[in-house]
C-alpha positions as CSV (number, residue, x, y, z in Angstrom):
1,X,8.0,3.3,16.1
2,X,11.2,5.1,15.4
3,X,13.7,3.3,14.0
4,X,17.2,4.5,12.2
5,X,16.4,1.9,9.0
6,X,14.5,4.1,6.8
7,X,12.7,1.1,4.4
8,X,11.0,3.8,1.8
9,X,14.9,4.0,0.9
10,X,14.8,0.5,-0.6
11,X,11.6,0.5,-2.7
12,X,12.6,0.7,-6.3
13,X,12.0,-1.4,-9.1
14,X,15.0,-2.4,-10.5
15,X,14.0,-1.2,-14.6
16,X,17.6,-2.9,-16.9
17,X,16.0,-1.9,-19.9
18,X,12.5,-0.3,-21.6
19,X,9.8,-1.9,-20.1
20,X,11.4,-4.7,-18.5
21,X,11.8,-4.6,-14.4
22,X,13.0,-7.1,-11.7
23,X,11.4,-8.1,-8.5
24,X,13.5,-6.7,-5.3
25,X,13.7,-10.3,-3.7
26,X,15.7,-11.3,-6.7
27,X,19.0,-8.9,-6.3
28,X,22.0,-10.0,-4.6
29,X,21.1,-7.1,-2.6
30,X,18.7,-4.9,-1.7
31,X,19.1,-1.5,-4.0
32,X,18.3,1.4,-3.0
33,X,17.8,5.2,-3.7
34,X,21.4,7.2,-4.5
35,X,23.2,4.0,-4.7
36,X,22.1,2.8,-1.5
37,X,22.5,-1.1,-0.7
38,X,21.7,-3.7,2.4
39,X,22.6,-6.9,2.1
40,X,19.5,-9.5,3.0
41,X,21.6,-10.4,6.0
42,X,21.1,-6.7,7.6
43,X,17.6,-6.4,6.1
44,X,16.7,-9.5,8.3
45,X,18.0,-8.3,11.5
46,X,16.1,-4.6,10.8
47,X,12.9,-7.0,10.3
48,X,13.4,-9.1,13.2
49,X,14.1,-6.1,15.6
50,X,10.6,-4.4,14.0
51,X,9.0,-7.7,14.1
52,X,6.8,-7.0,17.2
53,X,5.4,-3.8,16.1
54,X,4.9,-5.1,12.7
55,X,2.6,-8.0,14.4
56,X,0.9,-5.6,16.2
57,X,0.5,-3.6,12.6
58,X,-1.1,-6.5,11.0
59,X,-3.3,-7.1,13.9
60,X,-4.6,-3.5,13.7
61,X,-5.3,-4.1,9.8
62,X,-7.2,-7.0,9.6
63,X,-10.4,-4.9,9.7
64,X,-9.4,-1.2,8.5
65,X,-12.0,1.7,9.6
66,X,-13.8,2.7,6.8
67,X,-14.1,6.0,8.6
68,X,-12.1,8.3,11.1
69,X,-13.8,10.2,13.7
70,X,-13.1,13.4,10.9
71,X,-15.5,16.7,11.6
72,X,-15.9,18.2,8.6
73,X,-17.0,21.4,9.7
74,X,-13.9,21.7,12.7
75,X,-11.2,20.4,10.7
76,X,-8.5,21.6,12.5
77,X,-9.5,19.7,15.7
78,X,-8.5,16.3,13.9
79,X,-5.0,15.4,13.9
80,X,-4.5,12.6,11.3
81,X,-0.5,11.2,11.3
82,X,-0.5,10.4,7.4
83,X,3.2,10.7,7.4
84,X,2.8,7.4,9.7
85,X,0.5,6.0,7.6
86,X,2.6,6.5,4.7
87,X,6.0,5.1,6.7
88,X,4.1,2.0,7.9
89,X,3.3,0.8,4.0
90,X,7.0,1.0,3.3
91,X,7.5,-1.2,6.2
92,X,5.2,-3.3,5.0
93,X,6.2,-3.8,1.6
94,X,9.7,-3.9,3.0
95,X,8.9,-6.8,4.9
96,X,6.9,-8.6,1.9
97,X,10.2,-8.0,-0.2
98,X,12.5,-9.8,2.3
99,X,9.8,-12.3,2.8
100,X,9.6,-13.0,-0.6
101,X,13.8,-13.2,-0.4
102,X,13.6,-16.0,2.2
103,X,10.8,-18.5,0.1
104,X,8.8,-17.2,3.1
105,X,5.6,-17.3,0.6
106,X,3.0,-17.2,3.7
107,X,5.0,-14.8,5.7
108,X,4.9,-12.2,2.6
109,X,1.2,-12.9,2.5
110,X,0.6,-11.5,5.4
111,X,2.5,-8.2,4.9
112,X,0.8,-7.9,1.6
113,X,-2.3,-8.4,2.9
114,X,-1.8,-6.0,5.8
115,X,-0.1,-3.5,3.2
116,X,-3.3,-3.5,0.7
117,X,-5.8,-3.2,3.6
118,X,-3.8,-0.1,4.8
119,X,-4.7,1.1,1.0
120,X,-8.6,0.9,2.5
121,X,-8.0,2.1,6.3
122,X,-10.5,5.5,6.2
123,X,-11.2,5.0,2.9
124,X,-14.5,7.0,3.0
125,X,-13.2,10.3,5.0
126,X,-13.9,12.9,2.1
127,X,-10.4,15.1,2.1
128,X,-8.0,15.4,-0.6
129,X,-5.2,14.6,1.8
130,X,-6.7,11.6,2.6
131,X,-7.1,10.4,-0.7
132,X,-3.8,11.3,-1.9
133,X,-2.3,9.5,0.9
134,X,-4.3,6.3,0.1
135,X,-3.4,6.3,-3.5
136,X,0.2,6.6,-2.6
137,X,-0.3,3.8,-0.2
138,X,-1.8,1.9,-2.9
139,X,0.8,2.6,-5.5
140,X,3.6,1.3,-3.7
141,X,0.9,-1.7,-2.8
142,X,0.4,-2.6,-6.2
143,X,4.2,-2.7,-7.6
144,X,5.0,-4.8,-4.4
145,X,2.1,-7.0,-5.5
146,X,3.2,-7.3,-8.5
147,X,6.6,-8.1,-7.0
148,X,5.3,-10.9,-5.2
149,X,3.9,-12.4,-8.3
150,X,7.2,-13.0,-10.0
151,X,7.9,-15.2,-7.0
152,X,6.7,-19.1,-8.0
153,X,5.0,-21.2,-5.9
154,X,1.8,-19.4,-5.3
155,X,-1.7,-21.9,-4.6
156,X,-4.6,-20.8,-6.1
157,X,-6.3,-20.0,-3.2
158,X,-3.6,-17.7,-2.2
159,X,-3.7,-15.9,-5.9
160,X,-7.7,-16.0,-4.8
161,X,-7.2,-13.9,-1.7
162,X,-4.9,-11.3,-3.8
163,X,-7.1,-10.3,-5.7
164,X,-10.3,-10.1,-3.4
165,X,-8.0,-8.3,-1.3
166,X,-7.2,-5.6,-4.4
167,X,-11.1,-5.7,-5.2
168,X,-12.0,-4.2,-2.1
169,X,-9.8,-1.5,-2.8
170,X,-11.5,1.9,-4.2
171,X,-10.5,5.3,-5.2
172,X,-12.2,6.7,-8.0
173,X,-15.8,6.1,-6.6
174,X,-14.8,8.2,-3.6
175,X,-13.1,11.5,-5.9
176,X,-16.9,13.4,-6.7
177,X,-18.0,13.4,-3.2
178,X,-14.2,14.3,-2.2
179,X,-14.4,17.3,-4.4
180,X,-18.1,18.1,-3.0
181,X,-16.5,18.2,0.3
182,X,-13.6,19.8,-0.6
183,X,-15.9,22.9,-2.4
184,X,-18.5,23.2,1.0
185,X,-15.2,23.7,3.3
186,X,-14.3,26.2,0.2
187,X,-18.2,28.1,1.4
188,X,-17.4,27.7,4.9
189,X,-14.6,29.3,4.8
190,X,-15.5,32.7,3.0
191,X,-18.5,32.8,5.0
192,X,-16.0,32.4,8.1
193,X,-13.9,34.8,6.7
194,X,-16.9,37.4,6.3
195,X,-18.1,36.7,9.8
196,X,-14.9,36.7,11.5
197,X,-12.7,38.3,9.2
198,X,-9.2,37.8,7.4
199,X,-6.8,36.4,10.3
200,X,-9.2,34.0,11.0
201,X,-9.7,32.5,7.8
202,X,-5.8,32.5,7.6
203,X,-5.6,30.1,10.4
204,X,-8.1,28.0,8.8
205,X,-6.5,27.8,5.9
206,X,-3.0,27.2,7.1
207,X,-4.2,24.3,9.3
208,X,-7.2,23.3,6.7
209,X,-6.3,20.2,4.1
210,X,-4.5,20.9,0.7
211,X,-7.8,22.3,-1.1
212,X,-8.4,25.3,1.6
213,X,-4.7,26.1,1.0
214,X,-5.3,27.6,-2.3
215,X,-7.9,29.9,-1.0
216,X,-6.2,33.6,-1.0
């Protein structure tokens, strides 16, 4: 839900030197984008305040739809917020950071958990925005992951459940039939255009997915 904390704001990597970087949780406070800071106190409340729809997040990603209710051939018809998508991992990975901050090891296990099976949610629709999305959604999954490490105190079973949760994570097996896809709603579209003419194929590629948009 809306909210005036904008987390994406407060995702970098603090990088000192050449190929060195520090965990988030480990500032004084949390740096952000242009300068930008929030002390851990403030980043707590803006957690706290979210915390009920970030339950209700987690809930919703325990078991992530491998599949939307996408019609290939009507694409327009199907209204996917990917924006949200996106803004929901930075919550997410906000809230494993100030997890992490507090010692809170089980706490950012959740969020991380939740955050890499947002990686997976619709992970078989075959568009090009869809991808994209995911593998943004999965880069910022992997460098809070990889935050979380630097953090001691992890069991073995937890480190277990990390990675079985990153094994079930796939892109590159799903990029030849995306492409495929991508190339018959390339056919459809001339043959729409021949059939219907030149306004119509406009429409279809304004509201179409990134590939139709390079159609001229």
């Amino acid at each position: 839900r809306s909210r005036t904390f904008v987390p994406g704001d407060y995702l970098v990597l603090n990088l000192p030197a050449p190929g060195e970087a520090r965990a988030p949780w480990t500032e004084t406070n949390l740096v952000g984008n242009y300068g930008r800071t929030v002390s851990w106190t403030e980043l707590g409340q803006e957690m706290d305040a979210a915390r009920g729809d970030l339950d209700e997040l987690r809930g919703a990603l325990k078991n992530p739809a491998n599949v939307s209710n996408l019609n290939y051939h009507n694409l327009r018809a199907f209204n996917v917020n990917y924006v949200a998508n996106r803004i929901a991992a930075q919550w997410l990975a906000c809230e494993t950071i100030e997890r992490l901050h507090a010692s809170d090891l089980v706490g950012a296990q959740n969020a991380l958990r939740a955050l890499t099976a947002l990686a997976r949610l619709h992970q078989n629709d075959l568009t090009l925005v869809n991808l994209m999305i995911r593998v943004a959604i999965g880069g910022l999954a992997f460098e809070t992951t990889w935050s979380a490490l630097q953090m001691p105190g992890w069991t073995e079973s937890q480190l277990a459940e990390v990675q079985s949760s990153w094994e079930k994570v796939e892109f590159l097996k799903q990029l030849p039939p995306t492409m495929e896809m991508q190339r018959a709603g390339g056919v459809e579209l001339f043959e729409d255009a021949r059939t219907n003419g030149l306004k119509r194929a406009r429409s279809l590629v304004a509201f179409g997915p990134p590939g139709r948009r390079s159609v001229k």
